[in-house]
C-alpha positions in Angstrom: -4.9 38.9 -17.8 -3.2 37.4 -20.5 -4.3 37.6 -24.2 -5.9 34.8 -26.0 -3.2 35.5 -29.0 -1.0 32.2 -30.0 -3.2 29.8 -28.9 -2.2 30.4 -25.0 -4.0 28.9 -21.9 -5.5 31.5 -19.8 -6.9 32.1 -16.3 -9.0 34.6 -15.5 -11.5 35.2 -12.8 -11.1 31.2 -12.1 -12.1 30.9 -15.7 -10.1 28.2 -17.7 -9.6 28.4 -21.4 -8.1 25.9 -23.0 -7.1 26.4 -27.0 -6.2 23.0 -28.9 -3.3 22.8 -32.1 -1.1 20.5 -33.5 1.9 19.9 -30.8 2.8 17.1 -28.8 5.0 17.7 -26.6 6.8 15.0 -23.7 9.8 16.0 -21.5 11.2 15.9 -17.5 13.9 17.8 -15.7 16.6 15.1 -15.2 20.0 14.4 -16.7 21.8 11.4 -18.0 21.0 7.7 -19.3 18.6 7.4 -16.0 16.5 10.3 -17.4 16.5 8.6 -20.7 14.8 5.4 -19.3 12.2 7.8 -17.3 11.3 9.9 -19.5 10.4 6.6 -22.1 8.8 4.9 -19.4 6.6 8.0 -18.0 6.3 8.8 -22.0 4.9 5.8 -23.0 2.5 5.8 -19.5 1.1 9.7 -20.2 0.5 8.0 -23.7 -1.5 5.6 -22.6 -4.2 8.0 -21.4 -4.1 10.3 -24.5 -5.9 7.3 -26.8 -9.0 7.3 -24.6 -11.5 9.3 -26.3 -11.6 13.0 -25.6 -8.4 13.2 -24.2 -6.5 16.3 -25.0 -3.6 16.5 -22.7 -1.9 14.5 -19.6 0.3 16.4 -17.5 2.0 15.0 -13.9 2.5 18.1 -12.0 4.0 18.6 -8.3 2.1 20.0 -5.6 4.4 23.3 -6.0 3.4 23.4 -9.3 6.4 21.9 -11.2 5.3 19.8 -13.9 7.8 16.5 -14.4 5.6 15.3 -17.4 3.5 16.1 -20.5 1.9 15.1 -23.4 0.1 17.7 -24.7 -2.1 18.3 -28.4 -2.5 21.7 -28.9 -0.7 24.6 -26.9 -1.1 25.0 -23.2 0.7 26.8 -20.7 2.4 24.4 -18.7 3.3 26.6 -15.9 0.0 28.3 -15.4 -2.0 25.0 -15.7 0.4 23.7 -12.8 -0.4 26.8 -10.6 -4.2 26.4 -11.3 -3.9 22.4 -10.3 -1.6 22.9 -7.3 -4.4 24.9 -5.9 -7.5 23.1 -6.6 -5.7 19.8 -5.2 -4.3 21.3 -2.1 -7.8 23.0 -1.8 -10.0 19.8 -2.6 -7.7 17.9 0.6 -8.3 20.4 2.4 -12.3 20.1 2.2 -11.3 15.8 2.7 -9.8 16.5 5.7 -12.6 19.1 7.0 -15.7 16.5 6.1 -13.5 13.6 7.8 -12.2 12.0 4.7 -8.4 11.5 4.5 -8.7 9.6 0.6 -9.0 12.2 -2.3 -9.5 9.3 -5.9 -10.5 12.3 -8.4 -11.5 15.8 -8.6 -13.6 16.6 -11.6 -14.0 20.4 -13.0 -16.4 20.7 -15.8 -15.9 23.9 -18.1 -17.9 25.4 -20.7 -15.8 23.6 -23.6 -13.1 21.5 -21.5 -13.3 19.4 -18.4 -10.4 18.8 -15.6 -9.8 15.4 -13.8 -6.9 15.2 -11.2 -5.5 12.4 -9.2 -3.3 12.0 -6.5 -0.3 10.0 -7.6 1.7 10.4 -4.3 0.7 13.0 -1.5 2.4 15.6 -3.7 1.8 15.1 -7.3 -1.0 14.8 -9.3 -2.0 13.3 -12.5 -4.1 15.9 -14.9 -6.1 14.9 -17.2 -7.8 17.6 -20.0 -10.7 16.3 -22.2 -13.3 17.8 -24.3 -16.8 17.2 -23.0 -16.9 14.1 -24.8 -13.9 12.4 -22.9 -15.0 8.9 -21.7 -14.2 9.8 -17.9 -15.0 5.8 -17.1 -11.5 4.9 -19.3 -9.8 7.5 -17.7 -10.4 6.4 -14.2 -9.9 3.1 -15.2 -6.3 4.0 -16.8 -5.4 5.8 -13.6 -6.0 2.5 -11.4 -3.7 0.5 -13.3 -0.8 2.9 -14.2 -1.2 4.8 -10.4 1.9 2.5 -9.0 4.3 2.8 -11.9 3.5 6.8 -12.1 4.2 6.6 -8.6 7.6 4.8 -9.4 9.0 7.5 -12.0 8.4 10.4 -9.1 
């Protein structure tokens, strides 16, 4: 188990804690002008979510859990929330499949102080969305139909 010191994002025993601060953050692993134009354009699409109310952090994450985008308020570990949404994903298709339903639109986790909503943006990458319990999940879903394609586009 990891300590709760500095803020830090923490499983344990499939528990999710999530400790908010003052730090955005946006960035991608590519090089040149071409990542330049991507990471504005997938910037300014992650920052279209984080003005809905109760959003707290946007994050598009590979099915391996490599995360290609963020924008994040507060500190969160990137790589463990990736590991944690890698699973539930490839978990949640699996139970699609099983009950005879190939389309996954959302899976919602509700926590204590936080909630988790996930969407598919191509068959392996996910958009993550981290609220309070107040975030207006209606927005969000909304915000996911029209920016789906050009997410898509960027990955």
């Amino acid at each position: 188990m990891q300590s709760a010191r500095n803020g830090e994002f923490q499983i344990e025993a499939g528990l999710l804690e999530l400790w908010t601060g003052p730090r955005v953050r946006v960035d991608m692993s590519e090089s040149g002008e071409e990542r330049e134009e991507r990471t504005a354009e997938l910037n300014r699409l992650l920052h279209a979510y984080m003005v809905i109310d109760g959003v707290l952090a946007t994050v598009l994450v590979q099915h391996d859990g490599v995360v290609r985008g963020s924008v994040i308020t507060g500190p969160v570990d990137r790589d463990a929330l990736a590991t944690v949404i890698s699973f539930v994903m490839e978990e949640s298709r699996g139970v699609a499949r099983a009950v005879g339903d190939r389309d996954l639109s959302m899976v919602f986790v509700e926590f204590s102080e936080r909630v988790l909503l996930t969407f598919p943006i191509h068959q392996e990458t996910y958009l993550v969305i981290i609220g309070g319990l107040n975030t207006n999940i209606a927005s969000v879903q909304q915000a996911y139909r029209r920016f789906k394609g050009e997410l898509g586009a960027l990955v």
